[in-house]
DSSP file (Angstrom, degrees, kcal/mol; ACC not computed):
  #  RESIDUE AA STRUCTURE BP1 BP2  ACC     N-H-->O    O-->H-N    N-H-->O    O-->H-N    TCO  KAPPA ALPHA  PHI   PSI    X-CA   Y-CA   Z-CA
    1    1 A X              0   0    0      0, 0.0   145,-1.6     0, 0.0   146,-0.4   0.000 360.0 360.0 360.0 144.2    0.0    0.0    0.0
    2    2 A X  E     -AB  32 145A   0     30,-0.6    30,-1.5   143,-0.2     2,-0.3  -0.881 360.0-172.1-135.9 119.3    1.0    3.5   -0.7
    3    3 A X  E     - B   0 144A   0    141,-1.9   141,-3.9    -2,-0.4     2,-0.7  -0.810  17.3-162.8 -96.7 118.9   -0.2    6.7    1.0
    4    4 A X  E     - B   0 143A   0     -2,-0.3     2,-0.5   139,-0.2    26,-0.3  -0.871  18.7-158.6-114.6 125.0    0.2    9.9    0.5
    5    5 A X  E     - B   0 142A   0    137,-2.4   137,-2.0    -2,-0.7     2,-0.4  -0.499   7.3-170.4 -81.6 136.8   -0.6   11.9    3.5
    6    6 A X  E     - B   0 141A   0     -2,-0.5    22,-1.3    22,-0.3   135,-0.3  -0.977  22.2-137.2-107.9 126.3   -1.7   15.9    3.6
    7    7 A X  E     -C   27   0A   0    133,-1.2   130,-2.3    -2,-0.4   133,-0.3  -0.832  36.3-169.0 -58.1 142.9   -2.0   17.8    6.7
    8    8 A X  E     -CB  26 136A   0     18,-2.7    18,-6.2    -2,-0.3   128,-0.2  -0.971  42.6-169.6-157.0 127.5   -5.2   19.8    6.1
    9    9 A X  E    S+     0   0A   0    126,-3.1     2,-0.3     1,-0.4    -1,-0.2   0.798  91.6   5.9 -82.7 -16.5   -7.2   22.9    7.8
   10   10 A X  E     + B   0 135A   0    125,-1.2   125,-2.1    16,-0.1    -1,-0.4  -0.973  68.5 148.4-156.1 141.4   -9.8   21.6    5.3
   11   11 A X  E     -DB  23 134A   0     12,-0.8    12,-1.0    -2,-0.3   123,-0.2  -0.704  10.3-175.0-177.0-174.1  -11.2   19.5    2.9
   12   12 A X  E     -D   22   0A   0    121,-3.5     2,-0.3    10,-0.2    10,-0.2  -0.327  14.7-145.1-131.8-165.5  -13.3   17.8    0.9
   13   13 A X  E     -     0   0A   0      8,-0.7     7,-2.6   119,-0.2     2,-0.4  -0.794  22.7-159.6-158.6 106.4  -14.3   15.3   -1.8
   14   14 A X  E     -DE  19 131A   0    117,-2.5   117,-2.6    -2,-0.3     5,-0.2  -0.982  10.8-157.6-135.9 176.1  -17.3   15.4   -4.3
   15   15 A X  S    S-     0   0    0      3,-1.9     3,-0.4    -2,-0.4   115,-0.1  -0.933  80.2 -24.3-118.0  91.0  -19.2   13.2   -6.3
   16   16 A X  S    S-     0   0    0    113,-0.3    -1,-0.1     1,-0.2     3,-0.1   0.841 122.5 -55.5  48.0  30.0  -21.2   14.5   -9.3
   17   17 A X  S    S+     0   0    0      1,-0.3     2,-0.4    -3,-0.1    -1,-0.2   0.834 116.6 110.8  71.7  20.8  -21.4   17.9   -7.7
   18   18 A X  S    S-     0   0    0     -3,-0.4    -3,-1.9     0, 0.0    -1,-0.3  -0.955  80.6-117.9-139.3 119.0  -23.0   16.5   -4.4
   19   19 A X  E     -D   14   0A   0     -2,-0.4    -5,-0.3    -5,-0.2     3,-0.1  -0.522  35.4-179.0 -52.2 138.9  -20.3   17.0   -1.5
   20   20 A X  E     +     0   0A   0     -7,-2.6   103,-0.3    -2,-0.2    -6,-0.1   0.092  59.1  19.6-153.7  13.3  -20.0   13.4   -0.8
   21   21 A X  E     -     0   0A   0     -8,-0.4    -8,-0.7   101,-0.1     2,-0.3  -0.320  58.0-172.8 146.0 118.0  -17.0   14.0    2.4
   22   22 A X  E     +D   12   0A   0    -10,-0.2     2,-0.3    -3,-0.1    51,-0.2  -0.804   8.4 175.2-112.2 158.8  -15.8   16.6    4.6
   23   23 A X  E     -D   11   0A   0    -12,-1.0   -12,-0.8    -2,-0.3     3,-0.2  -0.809  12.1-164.4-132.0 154.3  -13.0   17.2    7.2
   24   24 A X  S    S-     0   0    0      1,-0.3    48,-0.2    -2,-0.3   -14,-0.1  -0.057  80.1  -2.7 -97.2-143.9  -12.1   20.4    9.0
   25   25 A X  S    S+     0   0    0     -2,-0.2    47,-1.9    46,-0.1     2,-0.4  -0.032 102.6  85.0 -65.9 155.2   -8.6   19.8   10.4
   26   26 A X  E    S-Cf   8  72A   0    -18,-6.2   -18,-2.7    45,-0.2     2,-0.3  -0.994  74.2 -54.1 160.0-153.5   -7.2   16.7    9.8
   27   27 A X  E     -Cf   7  73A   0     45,-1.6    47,-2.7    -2,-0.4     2,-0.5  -0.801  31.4-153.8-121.9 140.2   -5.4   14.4    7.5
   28   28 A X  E     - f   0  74A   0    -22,-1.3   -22,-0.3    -2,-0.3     2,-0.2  -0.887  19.1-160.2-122.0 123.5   -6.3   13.6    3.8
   29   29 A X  E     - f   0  75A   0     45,-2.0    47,-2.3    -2,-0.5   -24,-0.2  -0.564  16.5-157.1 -80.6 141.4   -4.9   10.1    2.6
   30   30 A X        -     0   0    0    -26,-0.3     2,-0.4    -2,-0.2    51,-0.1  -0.189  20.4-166.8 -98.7  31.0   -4.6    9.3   -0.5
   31   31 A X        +     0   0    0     46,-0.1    47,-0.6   -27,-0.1     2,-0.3  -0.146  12.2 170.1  13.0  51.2   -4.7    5.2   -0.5
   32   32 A X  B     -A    2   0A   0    -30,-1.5   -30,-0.6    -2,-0.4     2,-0.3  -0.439  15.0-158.6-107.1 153.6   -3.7    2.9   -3.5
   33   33 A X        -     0   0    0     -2,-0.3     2,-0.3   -32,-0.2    49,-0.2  -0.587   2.4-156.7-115.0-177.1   -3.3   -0.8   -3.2
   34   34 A X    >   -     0   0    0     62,-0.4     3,-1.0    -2,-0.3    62,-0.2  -0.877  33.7 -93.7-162.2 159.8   -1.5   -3.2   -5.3
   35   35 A X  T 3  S+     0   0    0     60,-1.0    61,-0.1    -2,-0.3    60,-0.0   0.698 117.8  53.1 -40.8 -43.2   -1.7   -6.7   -5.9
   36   36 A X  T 3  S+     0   0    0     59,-0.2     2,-0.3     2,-0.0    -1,-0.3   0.287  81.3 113.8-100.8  10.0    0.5   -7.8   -3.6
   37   37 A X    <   +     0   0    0     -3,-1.0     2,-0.1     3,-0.1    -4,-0.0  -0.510  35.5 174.2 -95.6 149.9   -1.1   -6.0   -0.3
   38   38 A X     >  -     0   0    0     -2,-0.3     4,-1.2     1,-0.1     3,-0.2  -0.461  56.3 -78.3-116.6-179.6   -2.9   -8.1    2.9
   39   39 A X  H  > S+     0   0    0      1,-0.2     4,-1.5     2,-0.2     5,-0.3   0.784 128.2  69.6 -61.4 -39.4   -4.3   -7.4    6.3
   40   40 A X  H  > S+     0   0    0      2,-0.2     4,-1.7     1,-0.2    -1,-0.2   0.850 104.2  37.3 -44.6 -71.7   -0.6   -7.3    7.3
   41   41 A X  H  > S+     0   0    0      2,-0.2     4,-1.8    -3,-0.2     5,-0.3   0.942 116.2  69.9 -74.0 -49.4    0.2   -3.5    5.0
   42   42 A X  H  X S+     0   0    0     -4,-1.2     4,-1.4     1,-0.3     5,-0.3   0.877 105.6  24.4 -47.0 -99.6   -3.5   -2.9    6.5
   43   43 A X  H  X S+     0   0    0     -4,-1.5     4,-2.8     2,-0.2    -1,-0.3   0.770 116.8  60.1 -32.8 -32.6   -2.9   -2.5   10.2
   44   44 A X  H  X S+     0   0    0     -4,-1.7     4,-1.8    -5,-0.3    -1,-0.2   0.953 111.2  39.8 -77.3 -65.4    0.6   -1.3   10.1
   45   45 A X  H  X S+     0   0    0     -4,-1.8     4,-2.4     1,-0.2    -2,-0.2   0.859 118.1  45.0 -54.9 -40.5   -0.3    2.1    7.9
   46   46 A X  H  X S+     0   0    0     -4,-1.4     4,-2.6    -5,-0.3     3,-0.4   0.984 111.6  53.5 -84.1 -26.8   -3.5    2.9    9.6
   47   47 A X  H  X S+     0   0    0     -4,-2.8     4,-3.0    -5,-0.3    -2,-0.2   0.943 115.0  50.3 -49.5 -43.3   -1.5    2.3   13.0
   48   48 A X  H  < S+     0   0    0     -4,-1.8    -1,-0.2     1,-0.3    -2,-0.2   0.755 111.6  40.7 -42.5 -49.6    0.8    4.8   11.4
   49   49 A X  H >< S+     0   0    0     -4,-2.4     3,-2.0    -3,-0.4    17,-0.3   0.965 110.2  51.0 -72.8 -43.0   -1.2    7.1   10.6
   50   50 A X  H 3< S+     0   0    0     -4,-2.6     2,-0.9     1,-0.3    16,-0.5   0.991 119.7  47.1 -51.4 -50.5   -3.5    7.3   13.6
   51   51 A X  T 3< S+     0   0    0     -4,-3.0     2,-0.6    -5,-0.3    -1,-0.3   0.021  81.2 120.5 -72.5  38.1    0.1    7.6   15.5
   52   52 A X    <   -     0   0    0     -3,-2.0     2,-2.2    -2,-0.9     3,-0.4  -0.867  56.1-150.5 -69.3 100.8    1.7   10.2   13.2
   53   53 A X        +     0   0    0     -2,-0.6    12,-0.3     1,-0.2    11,-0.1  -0.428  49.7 131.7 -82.9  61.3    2.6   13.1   15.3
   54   54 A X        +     0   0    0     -2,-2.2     2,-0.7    10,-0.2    -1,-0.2   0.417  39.8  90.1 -69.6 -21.9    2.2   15.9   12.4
   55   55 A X  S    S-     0   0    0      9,-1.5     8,-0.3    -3,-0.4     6,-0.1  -0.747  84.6-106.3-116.4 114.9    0.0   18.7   13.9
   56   56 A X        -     0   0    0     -2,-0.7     4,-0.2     6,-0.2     6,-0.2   0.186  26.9-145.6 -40.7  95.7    1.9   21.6   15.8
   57   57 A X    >   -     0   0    0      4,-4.3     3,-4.8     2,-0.1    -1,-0.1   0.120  49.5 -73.5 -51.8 178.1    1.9   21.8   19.9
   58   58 A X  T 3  S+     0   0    0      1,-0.3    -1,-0.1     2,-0.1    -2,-0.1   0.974 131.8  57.5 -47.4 -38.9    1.9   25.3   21.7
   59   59 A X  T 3  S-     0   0    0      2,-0.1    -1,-0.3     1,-0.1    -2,-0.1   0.453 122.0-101.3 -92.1  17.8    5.7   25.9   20.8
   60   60 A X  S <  S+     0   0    0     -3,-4.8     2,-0.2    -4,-0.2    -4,-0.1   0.581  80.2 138.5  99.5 -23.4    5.1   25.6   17.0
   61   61 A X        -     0   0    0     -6,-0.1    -4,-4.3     2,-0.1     2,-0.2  -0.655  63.2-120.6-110.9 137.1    6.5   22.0   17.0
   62   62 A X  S    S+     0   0    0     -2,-0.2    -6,-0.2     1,-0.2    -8,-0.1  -0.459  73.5 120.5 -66.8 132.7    4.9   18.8   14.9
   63   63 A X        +     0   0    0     -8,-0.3     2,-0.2     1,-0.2    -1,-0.2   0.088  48.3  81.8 176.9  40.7    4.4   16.7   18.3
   64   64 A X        -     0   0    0     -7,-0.1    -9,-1.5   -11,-0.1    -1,-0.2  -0.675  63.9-138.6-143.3 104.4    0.8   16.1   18.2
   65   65 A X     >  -     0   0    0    -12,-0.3     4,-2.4    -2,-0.2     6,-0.2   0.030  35.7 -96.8 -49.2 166.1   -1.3   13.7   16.6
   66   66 A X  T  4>S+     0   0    0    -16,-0.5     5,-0.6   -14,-0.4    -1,-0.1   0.373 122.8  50.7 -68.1  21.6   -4.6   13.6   14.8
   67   67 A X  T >45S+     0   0    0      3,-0.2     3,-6.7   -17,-0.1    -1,-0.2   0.669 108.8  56.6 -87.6 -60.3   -6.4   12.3   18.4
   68   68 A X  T 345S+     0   0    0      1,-0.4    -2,-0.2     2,-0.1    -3,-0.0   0.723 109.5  40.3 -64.3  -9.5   -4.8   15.1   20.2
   69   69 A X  T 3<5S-     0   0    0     -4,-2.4    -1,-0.4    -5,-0.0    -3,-0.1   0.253 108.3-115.2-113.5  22.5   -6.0   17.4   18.4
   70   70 A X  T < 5 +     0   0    0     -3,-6.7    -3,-0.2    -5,-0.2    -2,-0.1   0.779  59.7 169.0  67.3  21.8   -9.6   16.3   17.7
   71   71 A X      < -     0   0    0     -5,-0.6   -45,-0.2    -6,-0.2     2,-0.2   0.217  24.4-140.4 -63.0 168.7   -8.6   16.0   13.9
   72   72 A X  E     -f   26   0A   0    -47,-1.9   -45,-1.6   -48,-0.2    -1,-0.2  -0.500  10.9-128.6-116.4 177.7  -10.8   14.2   10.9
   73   73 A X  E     -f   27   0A   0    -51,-0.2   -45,-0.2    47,-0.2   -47,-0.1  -0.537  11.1-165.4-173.8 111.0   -9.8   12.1    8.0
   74   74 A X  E     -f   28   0A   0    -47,-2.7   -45,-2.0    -2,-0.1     2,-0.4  -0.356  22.8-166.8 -64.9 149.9  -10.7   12.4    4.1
   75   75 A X  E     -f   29   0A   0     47,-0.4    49,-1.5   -47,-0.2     2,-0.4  -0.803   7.5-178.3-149.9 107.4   -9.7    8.9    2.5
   76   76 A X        -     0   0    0    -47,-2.3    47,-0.0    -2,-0.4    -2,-0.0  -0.966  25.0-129.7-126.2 142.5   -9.6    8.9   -0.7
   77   77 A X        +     0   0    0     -2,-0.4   -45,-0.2     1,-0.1    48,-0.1  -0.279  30.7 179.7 -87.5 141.3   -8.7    5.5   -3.1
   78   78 A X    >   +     0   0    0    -47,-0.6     3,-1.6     1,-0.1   -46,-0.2  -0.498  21.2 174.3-156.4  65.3   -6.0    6.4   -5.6
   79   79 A X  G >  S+     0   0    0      1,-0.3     3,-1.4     2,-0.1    -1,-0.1   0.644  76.0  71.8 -15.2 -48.9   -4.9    3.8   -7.9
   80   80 A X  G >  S+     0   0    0      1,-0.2     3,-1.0     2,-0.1    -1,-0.3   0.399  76.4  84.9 -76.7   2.4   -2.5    6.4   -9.9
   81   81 A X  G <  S+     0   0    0     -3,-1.6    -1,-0.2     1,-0.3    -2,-0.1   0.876  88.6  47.8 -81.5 -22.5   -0.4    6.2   -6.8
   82   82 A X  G <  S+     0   0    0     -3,-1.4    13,-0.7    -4,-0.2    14,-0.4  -0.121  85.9 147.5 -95.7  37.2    1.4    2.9   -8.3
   83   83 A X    <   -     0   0    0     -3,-1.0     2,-0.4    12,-0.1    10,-0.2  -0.493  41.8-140.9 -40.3 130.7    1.9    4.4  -11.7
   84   84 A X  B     +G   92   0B   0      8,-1.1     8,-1.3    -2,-0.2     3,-0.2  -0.877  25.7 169.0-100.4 132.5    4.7    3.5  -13.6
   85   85 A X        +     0   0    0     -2,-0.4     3,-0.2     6,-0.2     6,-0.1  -0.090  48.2 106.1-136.3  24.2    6.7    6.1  -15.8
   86   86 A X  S    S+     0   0    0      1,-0.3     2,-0.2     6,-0.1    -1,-0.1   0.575  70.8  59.7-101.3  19.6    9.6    4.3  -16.7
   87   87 A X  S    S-     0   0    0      3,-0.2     2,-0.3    -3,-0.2    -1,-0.3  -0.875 113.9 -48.8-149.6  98.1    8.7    3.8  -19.8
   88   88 A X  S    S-     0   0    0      1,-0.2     3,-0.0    -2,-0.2     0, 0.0  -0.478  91.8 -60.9  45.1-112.1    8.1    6.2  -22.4
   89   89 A X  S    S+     0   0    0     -2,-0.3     2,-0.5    -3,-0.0    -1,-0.2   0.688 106.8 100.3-136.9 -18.4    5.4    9.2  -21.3
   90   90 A X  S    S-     0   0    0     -3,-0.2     2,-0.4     1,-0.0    -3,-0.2  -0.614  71.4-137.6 -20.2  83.9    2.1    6.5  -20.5
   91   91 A X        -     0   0    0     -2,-0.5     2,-0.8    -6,-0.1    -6,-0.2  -0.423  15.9-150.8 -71.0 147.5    1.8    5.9  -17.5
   92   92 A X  B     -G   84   0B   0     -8,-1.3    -8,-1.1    -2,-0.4     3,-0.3  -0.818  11.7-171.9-114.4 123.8    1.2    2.2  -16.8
   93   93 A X    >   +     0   0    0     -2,-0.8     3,-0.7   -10,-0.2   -10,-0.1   0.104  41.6 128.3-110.0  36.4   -0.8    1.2  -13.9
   94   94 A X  T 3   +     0   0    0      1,-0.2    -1,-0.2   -10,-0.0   -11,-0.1   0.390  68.5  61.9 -65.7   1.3   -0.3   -2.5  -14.1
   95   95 A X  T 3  S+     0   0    0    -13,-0.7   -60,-1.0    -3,-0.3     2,-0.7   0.610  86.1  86.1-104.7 -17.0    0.9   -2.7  -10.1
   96   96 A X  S <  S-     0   0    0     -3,-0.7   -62,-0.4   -14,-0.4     3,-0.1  -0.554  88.1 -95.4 -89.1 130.0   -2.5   -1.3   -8.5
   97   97 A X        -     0   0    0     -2,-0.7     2,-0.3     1,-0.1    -1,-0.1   0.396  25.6-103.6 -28.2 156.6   -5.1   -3.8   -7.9
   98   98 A X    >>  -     0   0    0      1,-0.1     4,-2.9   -63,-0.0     3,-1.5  -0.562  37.8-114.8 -75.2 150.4   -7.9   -5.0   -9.6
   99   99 A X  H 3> S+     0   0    0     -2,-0.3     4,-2.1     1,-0.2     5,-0.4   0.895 115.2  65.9 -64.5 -23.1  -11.1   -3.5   -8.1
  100  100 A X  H 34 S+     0   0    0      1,-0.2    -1,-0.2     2,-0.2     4,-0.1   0.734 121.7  28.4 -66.0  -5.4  -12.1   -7.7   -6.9
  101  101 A X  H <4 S+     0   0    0     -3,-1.5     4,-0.3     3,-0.1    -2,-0.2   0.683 117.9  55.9-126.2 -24.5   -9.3   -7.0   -5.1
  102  102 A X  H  X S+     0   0    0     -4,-2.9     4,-2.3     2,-0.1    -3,-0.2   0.734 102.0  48.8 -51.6 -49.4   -9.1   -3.7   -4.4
  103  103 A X  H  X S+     0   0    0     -4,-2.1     4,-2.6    -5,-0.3     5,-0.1   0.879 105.1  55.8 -83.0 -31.7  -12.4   -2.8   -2.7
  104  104 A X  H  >>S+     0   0    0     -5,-0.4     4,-1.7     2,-0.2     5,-0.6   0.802 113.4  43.4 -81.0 -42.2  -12.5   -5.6   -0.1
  105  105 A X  H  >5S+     0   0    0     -4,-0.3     4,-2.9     2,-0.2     5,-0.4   0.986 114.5  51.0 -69.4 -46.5   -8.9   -4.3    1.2
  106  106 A X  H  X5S+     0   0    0     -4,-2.3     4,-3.4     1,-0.2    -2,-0.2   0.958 113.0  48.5 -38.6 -59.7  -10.1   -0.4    0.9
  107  107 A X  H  X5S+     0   0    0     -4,-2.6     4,-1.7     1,-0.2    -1,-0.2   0.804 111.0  45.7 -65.1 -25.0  -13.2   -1.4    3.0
  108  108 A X  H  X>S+     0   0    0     -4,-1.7     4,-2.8     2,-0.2     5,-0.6   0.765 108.1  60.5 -71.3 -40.2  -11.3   -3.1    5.5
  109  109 A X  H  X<S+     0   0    0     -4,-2.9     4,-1.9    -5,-0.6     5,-0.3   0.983 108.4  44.4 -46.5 -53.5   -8.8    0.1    5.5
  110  110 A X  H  X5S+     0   0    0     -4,-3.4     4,-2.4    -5,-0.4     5,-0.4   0.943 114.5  46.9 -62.2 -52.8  -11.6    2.4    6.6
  111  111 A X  H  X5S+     0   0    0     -4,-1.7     4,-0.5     1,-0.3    -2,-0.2   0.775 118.0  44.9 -57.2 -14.3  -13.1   -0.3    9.4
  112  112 A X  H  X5S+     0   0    0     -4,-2.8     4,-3.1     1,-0.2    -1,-0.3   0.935 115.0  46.8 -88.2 -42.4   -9.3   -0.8   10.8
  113  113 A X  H  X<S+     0   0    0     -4,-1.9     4,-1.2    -5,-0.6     6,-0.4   0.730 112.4  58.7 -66.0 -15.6   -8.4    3.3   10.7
  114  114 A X  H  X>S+     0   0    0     -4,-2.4     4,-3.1    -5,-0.3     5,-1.0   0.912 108.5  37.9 -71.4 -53.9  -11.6    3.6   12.4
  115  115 A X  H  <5S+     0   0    0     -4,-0.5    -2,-0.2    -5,-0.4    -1,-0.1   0.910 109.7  56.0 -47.8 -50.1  -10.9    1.8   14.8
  116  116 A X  H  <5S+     0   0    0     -4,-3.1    -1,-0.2     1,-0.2    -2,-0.2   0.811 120.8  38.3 -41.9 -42.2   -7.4    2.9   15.2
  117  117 A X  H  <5S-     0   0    0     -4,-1.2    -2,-0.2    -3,-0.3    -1,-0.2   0.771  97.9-131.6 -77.3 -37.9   -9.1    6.7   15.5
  118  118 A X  T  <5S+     0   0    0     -4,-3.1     2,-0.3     1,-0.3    -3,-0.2   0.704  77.9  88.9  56.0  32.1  -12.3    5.9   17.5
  119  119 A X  S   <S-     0   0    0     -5,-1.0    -1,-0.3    -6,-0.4    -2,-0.2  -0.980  87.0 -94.6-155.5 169.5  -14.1    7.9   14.9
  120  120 A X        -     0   0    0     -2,-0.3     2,-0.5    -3,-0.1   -47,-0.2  -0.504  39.4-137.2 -78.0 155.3  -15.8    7.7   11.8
  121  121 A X        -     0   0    0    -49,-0.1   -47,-0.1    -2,-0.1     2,-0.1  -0.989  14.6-127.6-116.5 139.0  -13.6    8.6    8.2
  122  122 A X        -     0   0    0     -2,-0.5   -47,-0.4  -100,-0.2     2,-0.3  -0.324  35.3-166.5 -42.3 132.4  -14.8   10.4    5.7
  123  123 A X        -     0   0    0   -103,-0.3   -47,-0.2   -49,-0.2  -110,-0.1  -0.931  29.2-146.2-134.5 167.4  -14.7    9.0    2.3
  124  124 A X        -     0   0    0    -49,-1.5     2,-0.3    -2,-0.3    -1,-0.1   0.248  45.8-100.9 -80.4-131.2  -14.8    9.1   -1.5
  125  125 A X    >   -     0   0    0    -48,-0.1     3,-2.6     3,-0.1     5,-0.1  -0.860  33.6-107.4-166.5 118.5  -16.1    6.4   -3.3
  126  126 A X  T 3  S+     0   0    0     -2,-0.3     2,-0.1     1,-0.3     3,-0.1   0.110  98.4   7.8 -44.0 148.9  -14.0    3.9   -5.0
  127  127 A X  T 3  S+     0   0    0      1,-0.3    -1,-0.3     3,-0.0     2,-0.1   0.295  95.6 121.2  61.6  -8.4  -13.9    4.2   -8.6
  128  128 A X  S <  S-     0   0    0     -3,-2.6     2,-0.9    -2,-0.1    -1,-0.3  -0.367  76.0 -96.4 -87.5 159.6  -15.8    7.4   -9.0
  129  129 A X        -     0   0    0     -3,-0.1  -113,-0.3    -2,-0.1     2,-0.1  -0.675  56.3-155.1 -77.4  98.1  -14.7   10.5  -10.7
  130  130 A X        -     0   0    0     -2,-0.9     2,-0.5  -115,-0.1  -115,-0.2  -0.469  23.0-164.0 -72.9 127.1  -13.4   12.8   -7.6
  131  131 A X  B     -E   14   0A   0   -117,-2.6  -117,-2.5    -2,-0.1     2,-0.7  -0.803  14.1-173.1-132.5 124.1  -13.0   15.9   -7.0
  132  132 A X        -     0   0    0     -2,-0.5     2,-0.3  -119,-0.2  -119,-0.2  -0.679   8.7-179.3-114.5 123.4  -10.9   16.8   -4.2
  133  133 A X        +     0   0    0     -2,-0.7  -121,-3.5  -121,-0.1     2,-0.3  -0.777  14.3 165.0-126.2 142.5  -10.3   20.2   -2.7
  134  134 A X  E     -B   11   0A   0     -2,-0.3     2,-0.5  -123,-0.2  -123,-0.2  -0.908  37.0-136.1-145.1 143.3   -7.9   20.7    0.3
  135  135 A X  E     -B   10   0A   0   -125,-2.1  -126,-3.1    -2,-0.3  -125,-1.2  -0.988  30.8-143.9 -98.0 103.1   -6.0   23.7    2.3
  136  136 A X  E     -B    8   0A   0     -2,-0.5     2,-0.7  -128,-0.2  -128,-0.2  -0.481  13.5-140.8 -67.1 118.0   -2.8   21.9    2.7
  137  137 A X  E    S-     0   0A   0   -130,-2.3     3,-0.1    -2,-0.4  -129,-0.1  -0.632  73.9 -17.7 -96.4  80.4   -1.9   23.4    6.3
  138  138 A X  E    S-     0   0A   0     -2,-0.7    -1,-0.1     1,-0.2     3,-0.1   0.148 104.1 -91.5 155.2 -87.0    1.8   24.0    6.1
  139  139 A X  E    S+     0   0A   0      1,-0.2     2,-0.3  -132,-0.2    -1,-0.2   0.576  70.8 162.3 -95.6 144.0    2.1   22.5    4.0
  140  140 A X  E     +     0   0A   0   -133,-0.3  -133,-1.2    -3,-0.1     2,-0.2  -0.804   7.3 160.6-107.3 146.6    3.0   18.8    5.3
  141  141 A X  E     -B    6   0A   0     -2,-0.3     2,-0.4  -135,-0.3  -135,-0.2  -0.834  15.5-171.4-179.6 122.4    2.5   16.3    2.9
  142  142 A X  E     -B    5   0A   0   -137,-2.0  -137,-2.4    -2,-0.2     2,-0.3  -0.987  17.1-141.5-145.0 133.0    4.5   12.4    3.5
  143  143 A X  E     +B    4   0A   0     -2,-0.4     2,-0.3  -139,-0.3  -139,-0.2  -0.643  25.3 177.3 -63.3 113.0    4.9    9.5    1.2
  144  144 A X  E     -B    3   0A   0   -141,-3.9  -141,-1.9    -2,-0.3     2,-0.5  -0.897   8.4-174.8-143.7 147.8    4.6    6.1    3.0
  145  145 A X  E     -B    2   0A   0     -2,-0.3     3,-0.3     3,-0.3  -143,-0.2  -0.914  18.9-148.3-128.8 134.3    4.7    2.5    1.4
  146  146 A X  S >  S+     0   0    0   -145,-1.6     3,-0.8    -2,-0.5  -144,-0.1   0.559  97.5  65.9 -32.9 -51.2    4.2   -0.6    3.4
  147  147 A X  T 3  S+     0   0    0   -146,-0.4     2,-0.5     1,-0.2    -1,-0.2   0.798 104.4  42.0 -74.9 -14.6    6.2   -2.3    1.4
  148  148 A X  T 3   +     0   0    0     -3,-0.3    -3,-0.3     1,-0.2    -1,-0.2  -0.545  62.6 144.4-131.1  98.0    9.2   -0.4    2.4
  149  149 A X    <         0   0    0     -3,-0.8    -1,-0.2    -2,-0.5    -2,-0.1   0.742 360.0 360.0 -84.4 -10.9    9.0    0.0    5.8
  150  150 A X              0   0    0      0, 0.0    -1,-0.2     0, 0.0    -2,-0.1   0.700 360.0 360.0 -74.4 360.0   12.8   -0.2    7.1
């Protein structure tokens, strides 16, 4: 799995022109899965994220997480995040799941990061055209893959 994480005073996702998920602050992920990701990639990134200490204590300094600060979280499913460009100017997206494989790990993504949180996440909706508007707070914005955790 690969995530790109936002810190975010806002945002949102819609769906056909119908707001379809909001946040105030909080984090928005960006989510793409791959063939080769389990329950295993599952639990370790959303523990990661609920424990990411991104959002700025009294002295200015990232040393708070999205609990401590009463934060949200947009999650939106992003396939293009395993794109390939290493070959001509096409990207080829031959590493991100198929959606028979795809949707069952996403829905299990929200129900474990819920859990992780103790709150509901906002979401898009897998396969739809999205359109997603954010104030990057910051801006912080981190890369993290599962597969290379070391």
């Amino acid at each position: 799995m690969r995530a790109v994480i936002q810190r975010a005073s806002e945002a949102s996702v819609t769906i056909d022109g119908q707001v379809h998920g909001r946040v105030g602050l909080g984090l928005v992920v960006l989510l793409g899965i791959e063939e080769a990701d389990d329950a295993t990639d599952i639990d370790w990134l959303c523990g990661k994220i609920a424990r990411l200490r991104i959002f700025n204590d009294d002295n200015g300094l990232m040393n708070r997480s999205l609990t401590e600060v009463n934060g949200g979280v947009l999650l939106i499913s992003q396939f293009t995040l395993h794109a390939s460009t290493r070959k001509g100017n096409r990207p080829s997206f031959t590493r991100a799941a198929s959606p028979d494989v795809a949707i069952p790990l996403y829905e299990q993504f929200i129900a474990t990061l819920e859990r992780a949180l103790g709150q509901a996440v906002q979401v898009g909706e897998f396969g739809a055209d999205m359109k997603v508007s954010l104030i990057n707070d910051g801006p912080v914005t981190l890369t993290i893959d599962t597969k290379k955790r070391e």
